[in-house]
LUMLUMTI-680076 format. One line per 3 residues: number of its first residue (from 1); for each residue x, y, z of C-alpha. Coordinates in nm, 4 decimals, always signed. Layout:
N
NUM) X:Y:Z ~ ...
This chain:
297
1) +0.8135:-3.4664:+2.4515 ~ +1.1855:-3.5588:+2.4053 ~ +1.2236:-3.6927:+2.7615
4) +0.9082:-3.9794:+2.7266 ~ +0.9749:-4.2276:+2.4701 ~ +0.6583:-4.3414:+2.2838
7) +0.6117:-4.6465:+2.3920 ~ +0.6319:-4.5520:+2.7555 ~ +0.3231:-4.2708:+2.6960
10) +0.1275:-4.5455:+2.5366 ~ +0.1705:-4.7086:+2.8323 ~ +0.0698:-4.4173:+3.0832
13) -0.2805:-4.3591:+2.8308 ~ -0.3558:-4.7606:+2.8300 ~ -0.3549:-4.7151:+3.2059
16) -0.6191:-4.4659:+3.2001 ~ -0.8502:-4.6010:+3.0334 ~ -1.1456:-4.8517:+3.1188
19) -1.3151:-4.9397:+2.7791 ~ -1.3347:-4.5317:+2.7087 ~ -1.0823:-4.2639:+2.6392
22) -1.1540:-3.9176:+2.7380 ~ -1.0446:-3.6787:+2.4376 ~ -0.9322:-3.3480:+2.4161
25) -1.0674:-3.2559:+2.1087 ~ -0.9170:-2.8929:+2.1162 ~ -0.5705:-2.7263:+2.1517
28) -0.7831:-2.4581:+2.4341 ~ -0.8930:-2.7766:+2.6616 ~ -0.5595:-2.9333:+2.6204
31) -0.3779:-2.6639:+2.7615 ~ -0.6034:-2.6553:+3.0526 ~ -0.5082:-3.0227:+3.1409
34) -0.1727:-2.9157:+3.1204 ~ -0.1393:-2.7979:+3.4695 ~ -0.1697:-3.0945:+3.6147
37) +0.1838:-3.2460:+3.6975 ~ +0.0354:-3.6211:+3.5948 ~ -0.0543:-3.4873:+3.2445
40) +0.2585:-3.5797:+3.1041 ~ +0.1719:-3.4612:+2.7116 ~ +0.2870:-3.1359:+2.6409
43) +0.1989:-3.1473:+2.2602 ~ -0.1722:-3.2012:+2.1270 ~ -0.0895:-3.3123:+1.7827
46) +0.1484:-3.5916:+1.9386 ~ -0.1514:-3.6128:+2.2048 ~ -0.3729:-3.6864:+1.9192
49) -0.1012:-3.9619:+1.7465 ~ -0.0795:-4.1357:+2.0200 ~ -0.4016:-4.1898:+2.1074
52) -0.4813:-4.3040:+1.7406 ~ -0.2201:-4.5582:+1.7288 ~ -0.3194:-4.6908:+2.0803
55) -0.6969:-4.7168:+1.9399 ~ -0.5766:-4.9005:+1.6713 ~ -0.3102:-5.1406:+1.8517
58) -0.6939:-5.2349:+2.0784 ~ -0.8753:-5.2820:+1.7518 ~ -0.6287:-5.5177:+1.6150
61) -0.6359:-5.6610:+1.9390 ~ -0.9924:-5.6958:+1.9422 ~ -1.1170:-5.4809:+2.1993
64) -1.3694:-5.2305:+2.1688 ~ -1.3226:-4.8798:+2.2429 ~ -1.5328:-4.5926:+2.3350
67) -1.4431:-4.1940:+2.2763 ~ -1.5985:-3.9431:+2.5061 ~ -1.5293:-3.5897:+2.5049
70) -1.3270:-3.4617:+2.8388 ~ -1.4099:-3.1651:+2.9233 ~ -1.1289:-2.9981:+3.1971
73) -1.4026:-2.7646:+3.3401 ~ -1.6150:-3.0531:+3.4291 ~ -1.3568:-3.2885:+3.5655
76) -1.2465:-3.0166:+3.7948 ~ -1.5814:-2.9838:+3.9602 ~ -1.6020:-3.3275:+3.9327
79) -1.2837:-3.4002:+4.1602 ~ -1.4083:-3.0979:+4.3777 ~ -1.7757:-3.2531:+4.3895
82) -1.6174:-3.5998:+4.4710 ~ -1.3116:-3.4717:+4.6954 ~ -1.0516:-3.6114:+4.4823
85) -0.7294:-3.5128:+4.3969 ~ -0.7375:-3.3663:+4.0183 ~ -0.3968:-3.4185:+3.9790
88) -0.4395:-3.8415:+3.9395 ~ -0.4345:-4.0187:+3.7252 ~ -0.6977:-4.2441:+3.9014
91) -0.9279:-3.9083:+3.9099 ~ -0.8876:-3.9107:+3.5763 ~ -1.0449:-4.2601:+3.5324
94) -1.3309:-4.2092:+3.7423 ~ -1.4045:-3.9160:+3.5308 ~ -1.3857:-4.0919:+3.1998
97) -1.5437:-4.4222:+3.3540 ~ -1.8639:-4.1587:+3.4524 ~ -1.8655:-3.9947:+3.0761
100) -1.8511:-4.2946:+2.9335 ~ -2.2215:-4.3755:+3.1630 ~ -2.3796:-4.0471:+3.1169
103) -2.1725:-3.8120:+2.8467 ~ -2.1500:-3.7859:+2.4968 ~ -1.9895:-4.0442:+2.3131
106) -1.8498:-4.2580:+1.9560 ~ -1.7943:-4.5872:+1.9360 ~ -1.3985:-4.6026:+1.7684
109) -1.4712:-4.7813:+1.4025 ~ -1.1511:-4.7616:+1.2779 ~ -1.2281:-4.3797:+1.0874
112) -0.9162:-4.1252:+1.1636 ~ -0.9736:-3.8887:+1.4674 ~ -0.9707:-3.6046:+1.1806
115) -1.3306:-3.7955:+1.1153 ~ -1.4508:-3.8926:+1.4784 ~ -1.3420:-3.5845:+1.6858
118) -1.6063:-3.3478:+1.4538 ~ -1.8948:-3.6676:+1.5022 ~ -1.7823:-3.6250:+1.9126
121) -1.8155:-3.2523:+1.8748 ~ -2.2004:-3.3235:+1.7501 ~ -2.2821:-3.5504:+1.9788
124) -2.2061:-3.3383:+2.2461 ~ -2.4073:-3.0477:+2.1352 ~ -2.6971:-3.2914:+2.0544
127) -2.6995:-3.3769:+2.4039 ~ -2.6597:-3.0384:+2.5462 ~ -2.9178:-2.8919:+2.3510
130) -3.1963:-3.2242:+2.4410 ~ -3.0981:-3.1785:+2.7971 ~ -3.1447:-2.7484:+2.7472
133) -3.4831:-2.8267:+2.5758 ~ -3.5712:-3.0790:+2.7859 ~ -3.4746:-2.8583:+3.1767
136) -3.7336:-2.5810:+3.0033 ~ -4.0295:-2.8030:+2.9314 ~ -4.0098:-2.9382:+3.2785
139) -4.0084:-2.6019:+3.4232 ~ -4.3796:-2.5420:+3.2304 ~ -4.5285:-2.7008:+3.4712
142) -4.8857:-2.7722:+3.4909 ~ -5.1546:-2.5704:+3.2550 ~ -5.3124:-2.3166:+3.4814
145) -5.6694:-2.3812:+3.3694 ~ -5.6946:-2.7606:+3.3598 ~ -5.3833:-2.8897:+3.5274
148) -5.2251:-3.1058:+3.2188 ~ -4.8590:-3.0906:+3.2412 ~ -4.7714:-2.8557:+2.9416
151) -4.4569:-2.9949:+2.8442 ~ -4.5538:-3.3344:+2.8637 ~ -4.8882:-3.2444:+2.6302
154) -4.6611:-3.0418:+2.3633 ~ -4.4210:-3.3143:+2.3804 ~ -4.6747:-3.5783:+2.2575
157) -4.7867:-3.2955:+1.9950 ~ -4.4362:-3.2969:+1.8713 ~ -4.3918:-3.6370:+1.8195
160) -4.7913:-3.6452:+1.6569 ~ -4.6572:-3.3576:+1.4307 ~ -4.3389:-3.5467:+1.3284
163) -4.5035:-3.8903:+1.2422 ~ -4.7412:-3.6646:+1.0043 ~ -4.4701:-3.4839:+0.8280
166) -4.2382:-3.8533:+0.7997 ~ -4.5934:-4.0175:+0.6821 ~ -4.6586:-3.7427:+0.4570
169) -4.2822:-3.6957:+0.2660 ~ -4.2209:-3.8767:-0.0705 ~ -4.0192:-4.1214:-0.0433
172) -3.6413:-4.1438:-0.0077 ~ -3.3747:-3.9735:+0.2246 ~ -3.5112:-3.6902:+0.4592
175) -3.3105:-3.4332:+0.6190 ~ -3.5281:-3.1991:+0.8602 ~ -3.4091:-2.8958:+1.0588
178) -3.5872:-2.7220:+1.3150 ~ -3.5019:-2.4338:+1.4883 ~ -3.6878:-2.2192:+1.8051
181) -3.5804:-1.8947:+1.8357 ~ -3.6204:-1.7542:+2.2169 ~ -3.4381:-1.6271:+2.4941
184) -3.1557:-1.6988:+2.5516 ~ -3.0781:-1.8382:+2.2387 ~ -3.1955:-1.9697:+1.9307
187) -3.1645:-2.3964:+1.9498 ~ -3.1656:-2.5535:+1.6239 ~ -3.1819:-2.9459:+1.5961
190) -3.1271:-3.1778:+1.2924 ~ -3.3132:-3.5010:+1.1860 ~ -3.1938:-3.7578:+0.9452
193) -3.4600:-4.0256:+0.8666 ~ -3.3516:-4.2422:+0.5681 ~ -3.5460:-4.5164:+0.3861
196) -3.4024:-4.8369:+0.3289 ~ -3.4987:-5.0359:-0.0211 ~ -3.8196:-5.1790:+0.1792
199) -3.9261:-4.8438:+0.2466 ~ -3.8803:-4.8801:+0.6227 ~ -3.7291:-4.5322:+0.7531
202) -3.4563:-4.5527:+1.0176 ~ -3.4230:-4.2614:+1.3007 ~ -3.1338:-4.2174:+1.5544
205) -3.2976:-4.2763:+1.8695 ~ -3.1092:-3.9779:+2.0221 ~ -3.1399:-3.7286:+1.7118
208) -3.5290:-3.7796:+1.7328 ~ -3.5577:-3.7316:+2.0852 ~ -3.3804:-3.3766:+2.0736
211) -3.5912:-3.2968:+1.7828 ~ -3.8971:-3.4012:+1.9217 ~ -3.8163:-3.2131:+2.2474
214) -3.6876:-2.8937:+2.0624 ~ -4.0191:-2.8620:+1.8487 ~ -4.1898:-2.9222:+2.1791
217) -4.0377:-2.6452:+2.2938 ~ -4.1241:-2.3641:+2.0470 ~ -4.4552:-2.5216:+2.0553
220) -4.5458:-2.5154:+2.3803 ~ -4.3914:-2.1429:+2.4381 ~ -4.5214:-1.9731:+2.1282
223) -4.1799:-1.9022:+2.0381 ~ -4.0408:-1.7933:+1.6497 ~ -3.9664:-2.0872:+1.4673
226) -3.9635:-2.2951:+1.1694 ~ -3.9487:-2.6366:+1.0231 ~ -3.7981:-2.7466:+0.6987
229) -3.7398:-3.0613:+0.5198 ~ -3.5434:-3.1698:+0.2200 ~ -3.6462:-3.5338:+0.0848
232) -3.3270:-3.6762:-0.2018 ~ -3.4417:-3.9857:-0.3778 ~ -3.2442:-4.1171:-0.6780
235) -3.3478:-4.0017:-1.0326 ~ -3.5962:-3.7161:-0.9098 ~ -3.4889:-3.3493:-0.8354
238) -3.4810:-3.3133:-0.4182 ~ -3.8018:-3.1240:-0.2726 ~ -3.7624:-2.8710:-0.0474
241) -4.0691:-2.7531:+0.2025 ~ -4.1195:-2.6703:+0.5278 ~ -4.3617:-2.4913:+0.8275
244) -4.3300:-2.2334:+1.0512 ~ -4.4380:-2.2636:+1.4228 ~ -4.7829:-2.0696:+1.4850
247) -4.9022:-2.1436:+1.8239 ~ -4.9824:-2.4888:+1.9213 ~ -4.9565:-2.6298:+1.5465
250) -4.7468:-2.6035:+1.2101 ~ -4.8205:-2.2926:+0.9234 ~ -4.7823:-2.4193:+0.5885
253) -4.4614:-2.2406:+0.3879 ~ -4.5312:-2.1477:+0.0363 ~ -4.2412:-2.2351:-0.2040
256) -4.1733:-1.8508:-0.2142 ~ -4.1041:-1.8537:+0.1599 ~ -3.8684:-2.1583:+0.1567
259) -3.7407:-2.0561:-0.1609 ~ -3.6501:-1.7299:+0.0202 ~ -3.4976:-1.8909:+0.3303
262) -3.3062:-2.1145:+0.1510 ~ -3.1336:-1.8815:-0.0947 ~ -3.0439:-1.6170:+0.1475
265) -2.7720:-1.5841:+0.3579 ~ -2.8217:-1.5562:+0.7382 ~ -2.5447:-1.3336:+0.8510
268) -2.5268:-1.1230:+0.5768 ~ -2.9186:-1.1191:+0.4151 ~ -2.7456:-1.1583:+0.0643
271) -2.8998:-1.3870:-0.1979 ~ -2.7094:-1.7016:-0.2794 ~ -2.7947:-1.8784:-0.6009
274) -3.0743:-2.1556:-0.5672 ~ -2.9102:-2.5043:-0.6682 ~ -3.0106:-2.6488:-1.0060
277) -3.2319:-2.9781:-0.9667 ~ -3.4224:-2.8939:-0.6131 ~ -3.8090:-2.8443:-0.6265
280) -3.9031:-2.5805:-0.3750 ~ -4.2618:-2.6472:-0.3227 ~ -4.5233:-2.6016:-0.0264
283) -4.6051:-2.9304:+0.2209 ~ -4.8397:-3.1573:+0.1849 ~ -5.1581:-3.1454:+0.3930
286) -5.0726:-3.2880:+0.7311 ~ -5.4509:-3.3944:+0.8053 ~ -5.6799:-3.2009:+1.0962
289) -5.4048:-3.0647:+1.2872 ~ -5.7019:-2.9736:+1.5655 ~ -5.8190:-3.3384:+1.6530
292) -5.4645:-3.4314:+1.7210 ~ -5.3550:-3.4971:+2.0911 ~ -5.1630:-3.1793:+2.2629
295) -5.2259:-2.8818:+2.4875 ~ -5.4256:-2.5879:+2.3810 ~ -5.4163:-2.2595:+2.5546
């Protein structure tokens, strides 16, 4: 970019953006902006640069920023939807101003983008898969025999089921990962719930709702799936247990079948060595599954 000094680009990005900048995370999306005459970056990595010392001149500044992920494809139907000119800067603003209200995002905390761009990246799919899960339980509709609405009713199982298995864990830090394997494809979704020194656990409002609706999901469609959860607390060797998904409830695992699923490789089947210190073990008893609230075919 030898004919834009720097200081005159961070001037052309500080007059796109409204409280959030709209990243290009990848070389493949940045290329696609490049058509545009207004794009005036023709280098990502410098791309990149700039926009890291620009959040950082706002931060010292004081001002908080937002990072959204721009996505070309979108902001081209977008300007179609919208009948505005693509090629704008201004477009470009009402795009990011309308991510910012409805898309993924990370606040900036001062981290490197080599840190926040992969946090963006998970965000993203986080929404896209709730909003996947979330379009097919809607399209359940109501249960043919007594007219509940199914995805609503395995919904509330869901979030029944995942109280039990939080009430049930030993203490410490929990890491659960459930995945539904259907058509099209198989959605997996990951839950952090940590304890704090009171005991009190904490769960991203967003993470839990995509888990809860992906586990709604497999249950209320009888699809192949499984649920598995690995609880660290200091001075004790992490457990390792987990469920699969039979029907409308939750199939115990028995520490030979996570023991199997976690030592083997998906793509290739081979074993990989267990890790030293981890207890593979079956659940606890999750109470009478049967009494709890949820649809039953």
């Amino acid at each position: 970019m030898a004919h834009t000094d720097h200081w005159t680009m961070r001037r052309v990005l500080r007059r796109e953006i409204a409280g959030t900048i709209g990243l290009l995370t990848d070389e493949h999306d940045f290329r696609a902006m490049r058509r545009y005459r207004t794009f005036t970056f023709d280098d990502h990595l410098t791309y990149l640069r700039q926009i890291e010392a620009l959040l950082r001149t706002r931060a010292a500044e004081g001002t908080h920023t937002t990072l959204a992920l721009f996505d070309p494809e979108e902001y081209a139907e977008f300007c179609t939807s919208t009948g505005l000119d693509p090629d704008n800067p201004a477009s470009r603003t009402r795009f990011t101003a309308r991510l910012a209200a409805t898309g993924a995002t990370v606040p900036y905390d001062g981290r490197p983008l080599t840190d926040l761009v992969p946090a963006l990246v998970d965000e993203a799919v986080r929404q896209a898969t709730w909003e996947y899960a979330s379009t097919l339980l809607a399209r359940l509709g109501p249960c043919p025999t007594c007219g509940e609405d199914i995805g609503r009713a395995a919904f509330t199982r869901a979030s029944h089921l995942l109280t039990r298995i939080l009430d049930t864990a030993p203490e410490g830090n929990r890491h659960l990962v459930c995945s539904v394997s259907g058509p099209p494809e198989t959605l997996v979704t990951v839950l952090h719930a940590d304890q704090n020194s009171e005991g009190t656990t904490h769960l991203d409002e967003a993470e839990a709702l995509e888990f809860t609706s992906v586990l709604a999901l497999g249950l209320a469609t009888d699809s192949p799936g499984g649920l598995v959860m690995r609880t660290s607390a200091p001075a004790t060797p992490d457990r390792v247990y987990g469920w699969r998904l039979r029907g409308n409830t939750l199939a115990p695992l028995t520490a030979g079948e996570v023991f199997d699923a976690y030592c083997t490789d998906i793509e290739s089947g081979d074993l990989i060595s267990p890790e030293s210190d981890v207890d593979y073990c079956a659940p606890p008893d999750l109470g009478d599954q049967e009494a709890a609230p949820g649809h039953h075919h």
